[in-house]
C-alpha positions as CSV (number, residue, x, y, z in Angstrom):
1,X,74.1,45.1,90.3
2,X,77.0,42.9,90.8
3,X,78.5,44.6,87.5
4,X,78.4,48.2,89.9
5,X,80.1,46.0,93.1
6,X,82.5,44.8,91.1
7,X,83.4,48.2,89.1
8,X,83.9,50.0,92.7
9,X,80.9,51.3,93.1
10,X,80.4,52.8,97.0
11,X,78.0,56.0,96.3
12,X,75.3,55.0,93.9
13,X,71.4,56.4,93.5
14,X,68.7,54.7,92.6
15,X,66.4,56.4,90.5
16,X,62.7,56.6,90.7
17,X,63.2,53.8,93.7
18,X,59.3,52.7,93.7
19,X,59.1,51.0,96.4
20,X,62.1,50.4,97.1
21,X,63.2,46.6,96.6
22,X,66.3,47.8,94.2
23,X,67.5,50.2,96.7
24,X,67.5,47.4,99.3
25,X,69.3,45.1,97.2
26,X,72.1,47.7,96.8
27,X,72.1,48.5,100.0
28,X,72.5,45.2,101.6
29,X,75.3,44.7,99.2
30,X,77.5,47.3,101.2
31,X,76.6,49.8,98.8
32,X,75.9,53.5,99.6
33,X,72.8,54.7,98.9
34,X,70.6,57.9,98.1
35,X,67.3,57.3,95.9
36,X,64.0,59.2,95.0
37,X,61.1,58.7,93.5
38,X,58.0,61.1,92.1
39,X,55.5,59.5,94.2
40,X,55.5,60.8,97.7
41,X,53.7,57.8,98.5
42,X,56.0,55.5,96.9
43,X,58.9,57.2,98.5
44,X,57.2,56.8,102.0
45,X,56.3,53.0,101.5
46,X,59.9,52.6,100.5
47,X,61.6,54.1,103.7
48,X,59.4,52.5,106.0
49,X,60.4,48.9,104.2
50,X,64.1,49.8,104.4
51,X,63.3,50.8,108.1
52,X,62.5,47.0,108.4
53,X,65.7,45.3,107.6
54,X,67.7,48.5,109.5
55,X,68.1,50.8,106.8
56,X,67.4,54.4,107.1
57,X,68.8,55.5,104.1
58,X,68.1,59.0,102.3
59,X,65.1,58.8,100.1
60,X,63.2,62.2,98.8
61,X,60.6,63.0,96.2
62,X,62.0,64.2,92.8
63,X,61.8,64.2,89.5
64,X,64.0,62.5,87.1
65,X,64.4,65.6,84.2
66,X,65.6,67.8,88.1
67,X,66.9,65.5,91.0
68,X,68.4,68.5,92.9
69,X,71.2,66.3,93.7
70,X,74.8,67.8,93.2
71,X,76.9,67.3,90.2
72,X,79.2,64.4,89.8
73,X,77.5,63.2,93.7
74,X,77.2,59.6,93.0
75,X,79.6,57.0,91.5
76,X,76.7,55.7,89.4
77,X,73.2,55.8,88.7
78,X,70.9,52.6,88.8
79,X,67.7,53.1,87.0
80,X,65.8,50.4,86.8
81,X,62.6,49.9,84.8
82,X,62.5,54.0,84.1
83,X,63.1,55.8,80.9
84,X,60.8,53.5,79.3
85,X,58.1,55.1,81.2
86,X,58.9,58.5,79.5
87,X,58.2,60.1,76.4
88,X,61.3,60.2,74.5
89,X,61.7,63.6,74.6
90,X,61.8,63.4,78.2
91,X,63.6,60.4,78.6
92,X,66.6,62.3,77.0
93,X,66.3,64.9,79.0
94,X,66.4,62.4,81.7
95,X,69.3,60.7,81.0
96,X,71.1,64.2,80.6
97,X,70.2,65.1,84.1
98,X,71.7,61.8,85.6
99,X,74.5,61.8,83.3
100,X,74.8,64.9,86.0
101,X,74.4,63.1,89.1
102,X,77.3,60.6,88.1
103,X,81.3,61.8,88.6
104,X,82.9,61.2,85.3
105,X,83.8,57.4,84.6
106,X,80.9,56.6,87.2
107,X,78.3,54.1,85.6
108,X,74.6,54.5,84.7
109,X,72.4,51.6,84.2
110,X,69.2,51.6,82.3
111,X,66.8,49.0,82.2
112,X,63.8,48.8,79.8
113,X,60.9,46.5,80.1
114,X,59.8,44.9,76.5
115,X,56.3,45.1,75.6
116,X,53.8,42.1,76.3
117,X,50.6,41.5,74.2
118,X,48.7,42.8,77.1
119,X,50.3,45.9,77.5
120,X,48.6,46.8,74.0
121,X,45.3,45.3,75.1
122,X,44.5,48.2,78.0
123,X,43.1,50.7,76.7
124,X,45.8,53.9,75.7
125,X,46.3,56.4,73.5
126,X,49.1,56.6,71.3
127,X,51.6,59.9,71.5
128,X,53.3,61.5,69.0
129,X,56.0,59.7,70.1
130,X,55.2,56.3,69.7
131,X,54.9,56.1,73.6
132,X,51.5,54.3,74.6
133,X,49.3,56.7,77.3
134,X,47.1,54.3,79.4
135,X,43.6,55.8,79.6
136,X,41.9,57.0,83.1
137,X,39.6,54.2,83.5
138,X,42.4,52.0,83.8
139,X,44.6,50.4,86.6
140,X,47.5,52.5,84.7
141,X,45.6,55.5,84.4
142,X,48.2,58.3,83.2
143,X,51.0,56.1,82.7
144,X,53.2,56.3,80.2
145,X,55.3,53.3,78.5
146,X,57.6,53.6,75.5
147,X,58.6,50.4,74.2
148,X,62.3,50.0,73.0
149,X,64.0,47.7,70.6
150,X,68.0,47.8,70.8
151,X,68.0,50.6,68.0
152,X,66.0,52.8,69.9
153,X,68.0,52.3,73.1
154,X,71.5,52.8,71.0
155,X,69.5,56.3,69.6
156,X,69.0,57.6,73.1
157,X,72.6,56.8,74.6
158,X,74.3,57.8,71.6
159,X,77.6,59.3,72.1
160,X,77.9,57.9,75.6
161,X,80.2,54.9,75.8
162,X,78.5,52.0,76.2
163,X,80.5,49.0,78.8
164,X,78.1,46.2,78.8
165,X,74.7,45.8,77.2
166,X,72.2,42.8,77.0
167,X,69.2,43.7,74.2
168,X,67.9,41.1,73.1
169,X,66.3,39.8,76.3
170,X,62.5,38.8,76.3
171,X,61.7,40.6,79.5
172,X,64.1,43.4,79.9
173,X,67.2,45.1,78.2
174,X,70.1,46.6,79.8
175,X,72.7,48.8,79.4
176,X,75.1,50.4,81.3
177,X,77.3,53.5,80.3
178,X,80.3,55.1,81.8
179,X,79.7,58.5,82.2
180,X,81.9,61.4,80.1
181,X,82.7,64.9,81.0
């Protein structure tokens, strides 16, 4: 986040807010922000929070792979925690679409959770992909996780320039790209 301050970041989107504890930490850092999420609940939850500390800031439901936002809106992306609960098929896709969303040299930073024992140990399915399904009797019924090492995440951002990256992190690897015509 500090990276996005300190690049000039004023216009940024956070995608698939949750809750929305990322979009209040950009926010109360004087930055600008839209956000969405697929879950009309989440998406609710979040703007009532934000409500809380005086934000009323411009949340919708949407989905990643179709944001309906304009091209080149927002001078970067901050997706936190997301493509790694896509299968990689639609994770590309995702990326491409807020590739979209970001003006040219904006920024788009991707986080991806690494796997813990117990994330094997509920019970899932395996796709075709590699990505892990859990199973309906589950607290994560029909979620998706697809765990990355750092040659899977320089697979899925190839040909986009890369300006900082940390992937060899226990709990979570990030990059963040500047976005090309």
């Amino acid at each position: 986040m500090i990276f996005f301050i300190k690049s000039g970041m004023h216009y940024v989107c956070d995608a698939a807010c949750g809750f929305g504890a990322y979009t209040l930490a950009l926010a109360s850092n004087g930055l600008k922000v839209k956000g969405f999420d697929i879950s009309q609940e989440a998406v609710e939850i979040a703007k009532s929070g934000l409500m809380k500390y005086g934000y009323d800031l411009d949340l919708k439901v949407a989905d990643i792979c179709n944001t309906g936002y304009n091209t080149g809106e927002f001078d970067g992306v901050f997706a936190h925690s997301v493509i790694d609960h896509l299968t990689y098929s639609d994770a590309k896709i995702a990326l491409q679409e807020l590739c979209r969303i970001v003006r040219p040299d904006g920024l788009i930073l991707l986080s991806f959770d690494t796997p813990e024992d117990f994330d094997y140990e509920i019970e899932h399915s395996i796709l075709e992909d590699g990505s892990i399904l859990y199973s309906d009797n589950t607290n994560r019924a029909g979620m998706i996780f697809r765990p990355y090492d750092a040659k899977m995440i320089h697979e899925i951002v190839k040909g986009k320039e890369i300006v900082f990256e940390s992937l060899n992190t226990k709990n979570k690897q990030i990059v963040i790209l500047k976005n090309k015509l």
